[in-house]
Structure formats: C-alpha cells, structure tokens
C-alpha positions as CSV (number, residue, x, y, z in Angstrom):
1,X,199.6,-63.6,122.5
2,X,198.0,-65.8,119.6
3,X,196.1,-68.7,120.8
4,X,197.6,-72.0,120.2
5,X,196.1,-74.0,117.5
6,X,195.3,-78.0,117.6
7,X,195.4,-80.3,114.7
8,X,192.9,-82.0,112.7
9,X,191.9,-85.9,113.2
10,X,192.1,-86.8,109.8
11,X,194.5,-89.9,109.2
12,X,194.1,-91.8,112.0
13,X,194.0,-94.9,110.5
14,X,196.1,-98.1,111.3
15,X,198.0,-99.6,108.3
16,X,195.1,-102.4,108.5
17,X,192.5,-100.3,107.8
18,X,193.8,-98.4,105.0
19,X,195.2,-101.4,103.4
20,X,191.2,-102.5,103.0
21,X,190.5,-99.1,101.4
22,X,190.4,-98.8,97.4
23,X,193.4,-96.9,95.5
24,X,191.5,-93.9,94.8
25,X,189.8,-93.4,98.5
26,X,193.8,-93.7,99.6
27,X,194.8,-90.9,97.2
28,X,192.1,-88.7,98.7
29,X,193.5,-89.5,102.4
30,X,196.6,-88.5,101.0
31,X,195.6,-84.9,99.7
32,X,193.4,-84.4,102.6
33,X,197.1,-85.5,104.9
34,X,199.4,-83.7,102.5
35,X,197.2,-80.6,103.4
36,X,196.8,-81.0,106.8
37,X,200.4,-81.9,107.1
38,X,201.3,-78.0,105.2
39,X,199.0,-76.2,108.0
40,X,200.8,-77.7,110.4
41,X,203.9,-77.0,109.0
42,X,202.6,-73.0,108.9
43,X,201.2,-73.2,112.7
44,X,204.7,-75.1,113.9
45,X,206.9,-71.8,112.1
46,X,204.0,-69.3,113.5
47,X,204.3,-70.7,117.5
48,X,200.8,-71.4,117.0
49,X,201.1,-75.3,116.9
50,X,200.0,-76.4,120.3
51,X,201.0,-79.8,119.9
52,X,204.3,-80.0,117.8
53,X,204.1,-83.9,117.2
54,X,201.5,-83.7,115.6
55,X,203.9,-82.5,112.2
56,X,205.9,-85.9,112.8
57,X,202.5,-88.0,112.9
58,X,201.3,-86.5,110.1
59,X,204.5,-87.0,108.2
60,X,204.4,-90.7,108.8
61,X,201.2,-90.7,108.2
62,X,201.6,-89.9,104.9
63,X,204.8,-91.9,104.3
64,X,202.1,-95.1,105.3
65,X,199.4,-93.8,103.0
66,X,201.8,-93.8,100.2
67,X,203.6,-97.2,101.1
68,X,200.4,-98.7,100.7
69,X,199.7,-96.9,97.6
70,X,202.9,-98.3,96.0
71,X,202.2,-102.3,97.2
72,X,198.6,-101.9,95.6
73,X,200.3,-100.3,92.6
74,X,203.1,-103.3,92.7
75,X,200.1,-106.4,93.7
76,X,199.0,-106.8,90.3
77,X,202.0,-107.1,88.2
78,X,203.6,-109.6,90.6
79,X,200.5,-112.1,90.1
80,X,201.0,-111.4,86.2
81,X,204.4,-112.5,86.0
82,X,203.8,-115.7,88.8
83,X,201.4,-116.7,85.7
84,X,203.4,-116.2,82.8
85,X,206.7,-118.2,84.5
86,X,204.0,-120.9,85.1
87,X,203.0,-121.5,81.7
88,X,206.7,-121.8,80.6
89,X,207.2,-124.5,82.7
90,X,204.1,-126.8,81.7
C-alpha cells in the first residue's frame, strides 16, 4: 500500500497578518494555496491524503486570501467617493 502523503505549511497565516501584506505578495499566496489546494485535492481522490482536513483548511484559506484581496481592491474607491460627497457639501 502507497504511503500516505502530508500537506504543505504554506498559508498559515491569520487574517491579521495577511491583511499587512501588499496586493501583489497576496496574489502570490493565493497561487502558491490554489496549488497546494489541487494536490491535495489529487492525494484526497488517490487515498493518499493522510490528513483529509487539510483540503477544507486550504479551501478557506483561500476563500480569506481572496476576501482580503477584494477589501484592498474595494479600500481605495470608498475614500474617493467620502471626498467627492465632501466637497459638494462645502
């Protein structure tokens, strides 16, 4: 019998931490988690996945990666428009 496989540490961040990091570094923690996520994925189908909640923390991890990505996305525009109904009212 196959030996079981065991996951990678890669996203093991807290929504804290990754909140500090820049747009850009997130997308690269995403790739890197979308990967390890699709190996895991393979290994849970193959039996080989030693620890199978490892899929569902990788899954949220990426759901968190791209939460944040979409408030960083959103940050910007929402001080824009706070500035422009500002003006109007002066």
């Amino acid at each position: 019998m196959a030996d079981k496989k065991t996951t990678k540490k890669t996203v093991t961040n807290s929504a804290a931490d990754l909140r500090k990091l820049s747009v850009e570094e997130l997308q690269k923690q995403l790739q890197t988690a979308r990967a390890d996520l699709l190996e895991a994925q393979k290994s849970l189908k193959a039996n080989e996945l030693a620890n199978p909640h490892a899929v569902t923390k990788l899954r949220k991890d990426v759901a968190r990666i791209l939460t944040i990505i979409t408030a960083k996305a959103k940050q910007p525009n929402k001080e824009n428009s706070e500035n422009s109904n500002n003006e109007g009212k002066e």
